[in-house]
MIBAFI-942231 format. One record per residue (C-alpha): x, y, z; residue in three letters. Coordinates in steps of 0.05 Angstrom, whole numbers, always signed. Example, Ala and Ser with C-alpha at 12.3 -4.5 7.8 and 13.67 -1.06 7.14 Angstrom:
<pts>
+--------+--------+--------+------+
|   east |  north |     up | rest |
+--------+--------+--------+------+
|   +246 |    -90 |   +156 |  ALA |
|   +273 |    -21 |   +143 |  SER |
+--------+--------+--------+------+
</pts>
This chain:
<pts>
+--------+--------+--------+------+
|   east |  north |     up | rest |
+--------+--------+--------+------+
|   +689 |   +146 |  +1114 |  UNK |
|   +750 |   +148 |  +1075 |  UNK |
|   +749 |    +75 |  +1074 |  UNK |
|   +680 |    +66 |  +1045 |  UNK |
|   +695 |   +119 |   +991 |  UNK |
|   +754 |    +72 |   +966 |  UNK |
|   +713 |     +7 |   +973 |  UNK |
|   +656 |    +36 |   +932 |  UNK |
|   +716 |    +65 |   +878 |  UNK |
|   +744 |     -1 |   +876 |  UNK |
|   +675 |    -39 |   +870 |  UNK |
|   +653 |     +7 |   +820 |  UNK |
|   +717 |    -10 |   +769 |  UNK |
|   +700 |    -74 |   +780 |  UNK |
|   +635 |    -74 |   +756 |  UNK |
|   +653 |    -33 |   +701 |  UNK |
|   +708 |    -75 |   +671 |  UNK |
|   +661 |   -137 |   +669 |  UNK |
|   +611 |    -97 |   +633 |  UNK |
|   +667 |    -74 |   +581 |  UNK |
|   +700 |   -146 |   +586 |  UNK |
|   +633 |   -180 |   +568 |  UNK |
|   +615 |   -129 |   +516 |  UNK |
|   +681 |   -150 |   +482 |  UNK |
|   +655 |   -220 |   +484 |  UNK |
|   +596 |   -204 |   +460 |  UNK |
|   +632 |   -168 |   +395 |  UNK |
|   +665 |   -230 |   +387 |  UNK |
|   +614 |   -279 |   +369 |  UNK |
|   +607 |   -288 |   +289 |  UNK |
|   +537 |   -281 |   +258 |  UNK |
|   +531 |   -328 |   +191 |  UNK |
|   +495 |   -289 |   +137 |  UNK |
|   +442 |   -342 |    +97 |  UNK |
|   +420 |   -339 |    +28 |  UNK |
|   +371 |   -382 |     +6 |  UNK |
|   +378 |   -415 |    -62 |  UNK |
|   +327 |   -467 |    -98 |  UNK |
|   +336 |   -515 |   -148 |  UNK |
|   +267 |   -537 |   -180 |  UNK |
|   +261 |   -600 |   -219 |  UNK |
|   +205 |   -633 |   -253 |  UNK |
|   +188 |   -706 |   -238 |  UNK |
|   +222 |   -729 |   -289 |  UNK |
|   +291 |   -692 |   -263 |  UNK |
|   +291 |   -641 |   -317 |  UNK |
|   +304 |   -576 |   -293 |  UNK |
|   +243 |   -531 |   -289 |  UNK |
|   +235 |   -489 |   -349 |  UNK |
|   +184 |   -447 |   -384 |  UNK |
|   +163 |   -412 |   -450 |  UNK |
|   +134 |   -353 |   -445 |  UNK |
|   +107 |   -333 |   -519 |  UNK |
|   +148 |   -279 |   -545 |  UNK |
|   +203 |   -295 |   -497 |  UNK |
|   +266 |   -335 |   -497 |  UNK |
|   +262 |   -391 |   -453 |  UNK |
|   +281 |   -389 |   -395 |  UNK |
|   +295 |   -433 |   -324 |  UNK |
|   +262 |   -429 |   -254 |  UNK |
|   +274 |   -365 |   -205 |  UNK |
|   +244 |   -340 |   -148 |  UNK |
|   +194 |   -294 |   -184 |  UNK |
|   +167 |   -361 |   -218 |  UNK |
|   +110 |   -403 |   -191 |  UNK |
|   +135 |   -488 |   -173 |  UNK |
|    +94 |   -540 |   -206 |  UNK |
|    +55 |   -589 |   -157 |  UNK |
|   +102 |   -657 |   -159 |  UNK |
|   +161 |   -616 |   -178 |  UNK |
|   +216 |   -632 |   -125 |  UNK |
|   +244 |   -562 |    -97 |  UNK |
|   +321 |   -570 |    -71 |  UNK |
|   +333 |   -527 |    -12 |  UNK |
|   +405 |   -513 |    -10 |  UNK |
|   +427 |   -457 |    +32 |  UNK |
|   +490 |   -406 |    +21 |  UNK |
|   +519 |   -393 |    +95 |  UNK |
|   +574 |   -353 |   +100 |  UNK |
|   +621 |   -378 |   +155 |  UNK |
|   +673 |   -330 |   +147 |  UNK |
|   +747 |   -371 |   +174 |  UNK |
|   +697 |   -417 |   +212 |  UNK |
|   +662 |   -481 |   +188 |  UNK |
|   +599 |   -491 |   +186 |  UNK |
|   +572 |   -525 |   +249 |  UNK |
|   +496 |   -546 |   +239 |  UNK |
|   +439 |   -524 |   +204 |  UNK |
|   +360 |   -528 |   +218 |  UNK |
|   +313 |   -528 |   +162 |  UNK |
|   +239 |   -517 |   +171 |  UNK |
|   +186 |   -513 |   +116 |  UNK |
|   +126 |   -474 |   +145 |  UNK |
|   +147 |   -481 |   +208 |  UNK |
|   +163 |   -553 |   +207 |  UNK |
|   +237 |   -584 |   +217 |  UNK |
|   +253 |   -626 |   +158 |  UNK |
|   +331 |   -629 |   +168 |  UNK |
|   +383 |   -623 |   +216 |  UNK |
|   +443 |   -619 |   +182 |  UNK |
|   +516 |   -625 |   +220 |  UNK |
|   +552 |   -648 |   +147 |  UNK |
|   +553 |   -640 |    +81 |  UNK |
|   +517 |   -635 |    +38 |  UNK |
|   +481 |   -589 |    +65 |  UNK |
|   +415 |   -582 |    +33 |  UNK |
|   +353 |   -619 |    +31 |  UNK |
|   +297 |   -648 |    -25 |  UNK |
|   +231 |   -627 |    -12 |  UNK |
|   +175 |   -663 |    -51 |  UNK |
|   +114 |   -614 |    -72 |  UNK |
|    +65 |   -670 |    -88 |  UNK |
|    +33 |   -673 |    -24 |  UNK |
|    +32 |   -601 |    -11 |  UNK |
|    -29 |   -552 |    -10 |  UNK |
|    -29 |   -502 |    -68 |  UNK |
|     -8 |   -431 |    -50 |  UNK |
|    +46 |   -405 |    -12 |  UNK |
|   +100 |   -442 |    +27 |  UNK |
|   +151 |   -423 |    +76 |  UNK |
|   +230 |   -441 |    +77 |  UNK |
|   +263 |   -421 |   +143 |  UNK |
|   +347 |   -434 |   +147 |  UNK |
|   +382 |   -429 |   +216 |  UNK |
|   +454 |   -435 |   +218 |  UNK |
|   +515 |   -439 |   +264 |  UNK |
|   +582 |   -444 |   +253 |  UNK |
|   +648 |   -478 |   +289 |  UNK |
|   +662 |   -416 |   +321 |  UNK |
|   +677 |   -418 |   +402 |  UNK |
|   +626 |   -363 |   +407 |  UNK |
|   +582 |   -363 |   +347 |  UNK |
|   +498 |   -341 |   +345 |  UNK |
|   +449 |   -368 |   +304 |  UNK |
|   +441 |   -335 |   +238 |  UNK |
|   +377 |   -347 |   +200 |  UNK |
|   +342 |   -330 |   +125 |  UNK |
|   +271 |   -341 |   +103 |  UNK |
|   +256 |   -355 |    +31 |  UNK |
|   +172 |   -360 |     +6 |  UNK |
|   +151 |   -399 |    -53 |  UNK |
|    +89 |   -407 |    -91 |  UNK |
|    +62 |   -486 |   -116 |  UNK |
|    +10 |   -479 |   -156 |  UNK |
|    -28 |   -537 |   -195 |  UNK |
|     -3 |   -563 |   -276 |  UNK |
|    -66 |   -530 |   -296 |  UNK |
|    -61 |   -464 |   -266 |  UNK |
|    -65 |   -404 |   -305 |  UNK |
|    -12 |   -376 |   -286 |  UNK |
|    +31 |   -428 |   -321 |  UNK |
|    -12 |   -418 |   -392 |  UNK |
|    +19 |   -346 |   -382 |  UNK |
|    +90 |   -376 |   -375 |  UNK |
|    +90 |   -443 |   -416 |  UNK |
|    +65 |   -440 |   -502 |  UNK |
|    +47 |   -505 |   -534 |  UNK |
|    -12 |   -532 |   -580 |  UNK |
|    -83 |   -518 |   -574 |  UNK |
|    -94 |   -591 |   -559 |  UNK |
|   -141 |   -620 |   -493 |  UNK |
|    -84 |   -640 |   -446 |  UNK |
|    -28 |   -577 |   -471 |  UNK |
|    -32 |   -503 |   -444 |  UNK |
|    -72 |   -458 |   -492 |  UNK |
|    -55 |   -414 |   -551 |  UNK |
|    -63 |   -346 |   -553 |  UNK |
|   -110 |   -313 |   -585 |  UNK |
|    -89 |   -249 |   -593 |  UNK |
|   -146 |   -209 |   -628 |  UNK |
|   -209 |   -237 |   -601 |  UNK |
|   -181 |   -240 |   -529 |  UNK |
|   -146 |   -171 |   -526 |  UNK |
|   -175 |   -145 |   -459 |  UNK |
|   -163 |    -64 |   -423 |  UNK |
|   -157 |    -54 |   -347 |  UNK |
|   -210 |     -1 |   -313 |  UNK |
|   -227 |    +30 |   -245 |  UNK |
|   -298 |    +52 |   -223 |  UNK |
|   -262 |   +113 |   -201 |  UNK |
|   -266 |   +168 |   -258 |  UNK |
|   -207 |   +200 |   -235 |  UNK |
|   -169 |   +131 |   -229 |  UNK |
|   -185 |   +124 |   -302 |  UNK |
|   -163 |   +192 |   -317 |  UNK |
|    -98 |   +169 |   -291 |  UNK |
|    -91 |   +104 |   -329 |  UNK |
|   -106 |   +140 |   -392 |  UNK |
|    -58 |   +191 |   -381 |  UNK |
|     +4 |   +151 |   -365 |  UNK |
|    -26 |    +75 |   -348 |  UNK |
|    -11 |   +103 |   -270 |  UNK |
|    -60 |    +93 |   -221 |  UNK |
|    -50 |   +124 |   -152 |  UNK |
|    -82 |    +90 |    -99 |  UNK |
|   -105 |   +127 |    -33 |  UNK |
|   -169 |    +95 |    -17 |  UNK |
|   -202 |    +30 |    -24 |  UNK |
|   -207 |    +34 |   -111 |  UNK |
|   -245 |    -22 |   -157 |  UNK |
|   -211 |    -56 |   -208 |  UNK |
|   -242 |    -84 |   -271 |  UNK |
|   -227 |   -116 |   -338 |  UNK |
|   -260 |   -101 |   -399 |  UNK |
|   -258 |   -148 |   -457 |  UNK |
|   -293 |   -166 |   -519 |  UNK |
|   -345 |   -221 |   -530 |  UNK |
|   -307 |   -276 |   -536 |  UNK |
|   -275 |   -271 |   -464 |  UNK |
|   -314 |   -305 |   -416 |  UNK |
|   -263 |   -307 |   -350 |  UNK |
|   -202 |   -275 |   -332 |  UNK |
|   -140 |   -284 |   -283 |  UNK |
|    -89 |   -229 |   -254 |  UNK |
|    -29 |   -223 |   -218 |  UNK |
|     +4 |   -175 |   -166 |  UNK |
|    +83 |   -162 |   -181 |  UNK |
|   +125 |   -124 |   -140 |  UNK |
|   +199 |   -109 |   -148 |  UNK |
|   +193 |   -167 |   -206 |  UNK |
|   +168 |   -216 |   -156 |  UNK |
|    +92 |   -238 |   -165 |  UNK |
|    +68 |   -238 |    -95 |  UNK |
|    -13 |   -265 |   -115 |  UNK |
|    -50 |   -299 |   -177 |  UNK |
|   -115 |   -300 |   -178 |  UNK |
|   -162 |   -362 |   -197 |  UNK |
|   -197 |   -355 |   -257 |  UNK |
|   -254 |   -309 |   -249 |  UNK |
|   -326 |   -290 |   -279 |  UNK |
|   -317 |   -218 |   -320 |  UNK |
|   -367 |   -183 |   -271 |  UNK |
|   -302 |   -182 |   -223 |  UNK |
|   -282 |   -135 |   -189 |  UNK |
|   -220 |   -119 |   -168 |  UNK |
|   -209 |    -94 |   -107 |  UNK |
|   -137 |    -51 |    -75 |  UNK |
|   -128 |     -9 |    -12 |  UNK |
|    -78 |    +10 |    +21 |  UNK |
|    -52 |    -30 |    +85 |  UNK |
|   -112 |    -26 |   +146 |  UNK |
|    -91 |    -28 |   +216 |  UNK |
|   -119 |   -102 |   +206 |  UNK |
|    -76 |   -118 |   +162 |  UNK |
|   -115 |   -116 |    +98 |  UNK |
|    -92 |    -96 |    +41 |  UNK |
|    -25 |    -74 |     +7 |  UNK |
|    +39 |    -49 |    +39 |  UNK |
|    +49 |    +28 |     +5 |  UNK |
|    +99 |    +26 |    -55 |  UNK |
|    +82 |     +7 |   -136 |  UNK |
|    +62 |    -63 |   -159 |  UNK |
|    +48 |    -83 |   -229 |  UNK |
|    -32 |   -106 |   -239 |  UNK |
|    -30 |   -154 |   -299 |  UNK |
|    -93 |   -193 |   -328 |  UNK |
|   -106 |   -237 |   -380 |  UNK |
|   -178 |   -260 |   -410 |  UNK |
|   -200 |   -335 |   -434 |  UNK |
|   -254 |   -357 |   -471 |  UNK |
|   -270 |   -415 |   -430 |  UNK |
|   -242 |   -471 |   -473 |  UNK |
|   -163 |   -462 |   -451 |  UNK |
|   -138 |   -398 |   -493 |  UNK |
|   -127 |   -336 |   -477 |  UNK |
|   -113 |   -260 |   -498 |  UNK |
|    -47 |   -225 |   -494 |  UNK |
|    -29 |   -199 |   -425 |  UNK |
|    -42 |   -126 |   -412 |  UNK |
|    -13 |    -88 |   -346 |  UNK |
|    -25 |    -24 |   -300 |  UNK |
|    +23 |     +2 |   -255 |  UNK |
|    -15 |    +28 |   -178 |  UNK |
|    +20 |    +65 |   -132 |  UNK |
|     -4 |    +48 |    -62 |  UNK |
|     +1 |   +117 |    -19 |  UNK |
|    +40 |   +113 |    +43 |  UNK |
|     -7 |   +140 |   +102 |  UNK |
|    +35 |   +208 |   +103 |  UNK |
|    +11 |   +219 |    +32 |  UNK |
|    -70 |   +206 |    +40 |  UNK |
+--------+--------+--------+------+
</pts>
């Protein structure tokens, strides 16, 4: 019996000193943090710029939408720490488009032939390590077409056929409502609209406005823009379903912006909505 008792001891240390011995392994391996950056450039190879009216101007970012033909550079930050960098994987919406196992590591991606809305940049990463995992960073940017209106918003020029649109600031000046009376309440009060339930939405205008866009902006990112759209839209924001639909609870900025059908439009006006978390309904 004795004899058993010291086997299973002995076993029992063993077992336990891999487990500790591979968990020290484990601690070992080096995890590359990813950052993606983009470089945007027209088809001309001018960096991407615009001109918002009123502002200075200013080049591409993240917030900012990517011209259809503009040629986006993907070029990933990897941290590596002592290690090199071994290889890197780059998909666009789910797609490998590089392998990378030198420098320069980074890749042009031509917009021309892609469909307008959002796009997908996934980066994995490994580095020279002996024991190193896969790191990996997303990064989601918006192509929209040269005549979107999102772009009038950004870029000033002439009234002219083929330039974006003047503003017109007095015939064009536009207000954001809600069908809810105590949404409007709200917006009156402090331009805050609280949103627990599903709310409309709509933009009031004078006679010269005969369409209207908007945009979504979170944490200074603009995460939709509409297309242009009849006045009799509505506007409609809910909190997150168990679907799926709707918006995730926190504030976003609702901005609009009225035409009169002919290529100008009014000055931009903005709301701020709070989406209630489900604690909070």
């Amino acid at each position: 019996m004795a004899k058993w008792f010291v086997t299973l001891v002995l076993l029992t240390s063993v077992i336990l000193l891999t487990a500790v011995g591979a968990n020290a392994d484990e601690k070992k391996r080096y995890l590359p943090g990813i950052e993606i950056a983009l470089e945007v450039r027209t088809p001309q190879g001018d960096l991407r710029s615009f001109h918002a009216p009123g502002l200075q101007p200013t080049y591409w970012t993240r917030e900012m939408p990517v011209v259809k033909g503009d040629k986006v550079t993907v070029d990933p930050l990897i941290s590596t720490g002592k290690e090199g960098l071994g290889e890197a994987k780059i998909r666009l919406d789910h797609a490998e488009i590089a392998h990378l196992t030198g420098p320069p590591w980074r890749v042009d991606v031509d917009t021309t032939d892609l469909v307008e809305g959002y796009h997908l940049i996934e980066v994995w990463a490994i580095t020279n390590a002996e024991k190193s995992e896969e790191g990996d960073g997303t990064l989601a940017f918006l192509v929209v077409p040269p005549d979107d209106p999102l772009l009038r918003v950004l870029q000033q020029g002439d009234a002219s056929a083929s330039g974006p649109p003047v503003s017109d600031e007095e015939g064009l000046a536009c207000s954001i409502h809600s069908r809810d009376t105590s949404i409007n309440k709200q917006l009156a009060d402090a331009s805050l609209a609280k949103v627990a339930t599903p709310t409309l939405f709509y933009v009031s205008a004078g006679p010269a406005a005969k369409e209207f866009f908007y945009t979504l902006t979170r944490e200074g990112r603009v995460t939709y823009t509409s297309p242009r759209l009849p006045l009799i839209t509505h506007i409609l924001l809910q909190p997150k379903t168990a679907e799926g639909e709707g918006q995730a609870p926190g504030e976003l900025i609702l901005t609009a912006r009225t035409g009169d059908g002919e290529g100008r439009f009014g000055p931009p006006v903005w709301i701020t909505v709070r989406i209630e978390s489900e604690e909070k309904r």
